[in-house]
N, C-alpha and C positions, 0 to 999 in steps of 0.2 A: 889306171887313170892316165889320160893322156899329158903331157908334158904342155903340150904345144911347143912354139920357136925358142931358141935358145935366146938368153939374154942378149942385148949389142953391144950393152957398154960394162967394163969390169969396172971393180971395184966400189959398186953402190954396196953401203952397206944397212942393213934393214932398219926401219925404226925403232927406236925401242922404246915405245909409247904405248904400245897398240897392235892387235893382229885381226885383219881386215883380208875378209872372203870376199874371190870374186868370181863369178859367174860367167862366160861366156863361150858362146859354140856350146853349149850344155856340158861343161868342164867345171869342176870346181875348183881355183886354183888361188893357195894361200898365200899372203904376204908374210914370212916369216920375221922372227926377231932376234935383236942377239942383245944379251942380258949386259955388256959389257959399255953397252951404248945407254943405260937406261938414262932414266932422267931424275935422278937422283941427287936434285940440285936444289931444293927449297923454292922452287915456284907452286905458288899455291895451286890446286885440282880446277879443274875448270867443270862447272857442271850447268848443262839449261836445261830451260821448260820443253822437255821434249814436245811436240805437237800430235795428235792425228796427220798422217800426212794425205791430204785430200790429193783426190782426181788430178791428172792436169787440167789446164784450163778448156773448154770447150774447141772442137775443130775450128769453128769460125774467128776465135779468138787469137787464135794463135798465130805465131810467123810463119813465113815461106821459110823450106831448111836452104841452106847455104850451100854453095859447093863443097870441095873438101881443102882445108889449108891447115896448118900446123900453127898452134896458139903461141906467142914469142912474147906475150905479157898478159897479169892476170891484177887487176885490179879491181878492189872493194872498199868502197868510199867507206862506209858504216863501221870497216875495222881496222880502216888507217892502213887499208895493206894496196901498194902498190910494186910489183915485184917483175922482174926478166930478167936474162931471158926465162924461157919457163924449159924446163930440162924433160927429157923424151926419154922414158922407162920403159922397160920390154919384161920380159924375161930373163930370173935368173936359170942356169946350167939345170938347177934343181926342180924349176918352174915355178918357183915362188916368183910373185910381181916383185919388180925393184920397186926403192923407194928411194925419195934423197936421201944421197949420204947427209951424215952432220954436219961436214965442213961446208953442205950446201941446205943446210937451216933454215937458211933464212929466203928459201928459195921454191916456187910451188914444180913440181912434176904432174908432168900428163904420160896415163898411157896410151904409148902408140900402136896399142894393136886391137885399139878401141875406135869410135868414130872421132871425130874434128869437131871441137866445140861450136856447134852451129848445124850439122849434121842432123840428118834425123837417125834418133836413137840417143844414149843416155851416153856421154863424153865424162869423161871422167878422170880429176882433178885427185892430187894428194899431198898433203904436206904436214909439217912435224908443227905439235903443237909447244912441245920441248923438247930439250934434250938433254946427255948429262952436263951440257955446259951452258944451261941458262932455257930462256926463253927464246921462240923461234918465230916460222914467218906467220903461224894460225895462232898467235897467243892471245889475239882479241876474238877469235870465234861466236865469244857468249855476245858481244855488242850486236852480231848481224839479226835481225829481224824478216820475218815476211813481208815482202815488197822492195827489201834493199836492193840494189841492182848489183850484177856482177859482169866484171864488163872486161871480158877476155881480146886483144888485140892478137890479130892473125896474121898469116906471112904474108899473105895476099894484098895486105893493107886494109882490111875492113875491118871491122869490130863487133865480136857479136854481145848483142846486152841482152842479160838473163836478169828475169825476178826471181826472187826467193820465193817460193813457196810454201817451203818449212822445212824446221831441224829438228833432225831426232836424237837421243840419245840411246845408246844401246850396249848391253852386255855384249862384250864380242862372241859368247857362248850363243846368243840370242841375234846373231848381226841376220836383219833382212833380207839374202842375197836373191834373190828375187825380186825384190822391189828396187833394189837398189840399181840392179847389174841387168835387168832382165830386158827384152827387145822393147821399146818406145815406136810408137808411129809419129811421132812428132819430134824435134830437138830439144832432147832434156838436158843440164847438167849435175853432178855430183861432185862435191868437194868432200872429199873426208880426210878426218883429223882422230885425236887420242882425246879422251878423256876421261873424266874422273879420279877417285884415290890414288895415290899410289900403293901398290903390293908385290912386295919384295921386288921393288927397283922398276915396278911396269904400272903403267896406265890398264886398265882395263877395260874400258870402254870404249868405243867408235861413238863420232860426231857424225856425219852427216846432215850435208847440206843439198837440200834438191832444189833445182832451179828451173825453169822454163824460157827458153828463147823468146824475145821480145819483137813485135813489128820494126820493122827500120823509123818507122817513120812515131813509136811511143816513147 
């Protein structure tokens, strides 16, 4: 299997929520965990009404994609989450995707070896839904609904707004990565998160949240 680039930044260390496949260049390439980080703190499981996740919206519907800029704040009105800068994960050494460290919790990561929220193709968002020190920056997750807006600010100074489409829940034995990771003709995004029980110290489930890029002018 191929590795692809090595990581940029040392010292992230994985989530321990959740273990989340991702897809691209036809690489399968895992987020790993370390058991030492779980979240083993008395926040209650988070679980929603997973959906069907329909089509995106029709060609005519949709937005013009964006040039390319790097996202530096990601706000969600619906779950009280306003958060930046937003941290730029690569590759670790092993080719696991980084994730935020703990001490950066409360904080969302994009990766950058993905497209630019606003891009056409599926831009993709991650952040801890706990950890072992409490609750973090996805803790209201179950609030957001289809139609909420999520509304990523970029370097370039623009902002691109996304509607929800729908959230799934899923066994991470079961994670979509194809549907999730897989090429878009249009600008889609992907938030994912942890959830569900906890089992011996881990989350086992992936949230995802898919979104669709909105008109400038909706």
């Amino acid at each position: 299997m191929s590795r692809g680039p090595q990581g940029r930044r040392a010292g992230r260390r994985a989530l321990a929520a959740c273990l989340l496949a991702l897809a691209l260049g036809g690489t399968l390439l895992v987020i790993g965990l370390t058991e030492e980080d779980g979240p083993a703190n008395g926040v209650p499981p988070v679980h929603i009404a997973s959906q069907a996740v329909p089509a995106a919206p029709s060609k005519t519907a949709t937005a013009s994609p964006m040039p390319a800029a790097a996202p530096v704040r990601v706000r969600i009105p619906a779950a009280g989450l306003d958060t930046g800068p937003v941290l730029h994960l690569g590759l670790a050494a092993d080719g696991t995707v980084e994730v935020p460290s703990v001490r950066d919790a409360d904080r969302i990561g994009w990766y950058e070896g993905g497209v630019t929220p606003g891009e056409t193709g599926p831009a993709v968002l991650i952040g801890h839904y706990d950890t072992a020190e409490g609750p973090a920056v996805m803790k209201d997750v179950a609030r957001i609904r289809p139609g909420d807006r999520i509304l990523v600010d970029r370097a370039d100074g623009t902002t691109a707004a996304f509607a929800v489409r729908a959230l799934q829940q899923v066994d991470k034995a079961h994670f979509p990565t194809r549907q999730v990771y897989g090429n878009t003709t249009r600008p889609e995004l992907r938030l994912i998160t942890c959830g569900g029980d906890l089992r011996d110290g881990h989350r086992p489930d992936n949230i995802i949240v898919y979104a669709d890029l909105l008109p400038r002018d909706a």
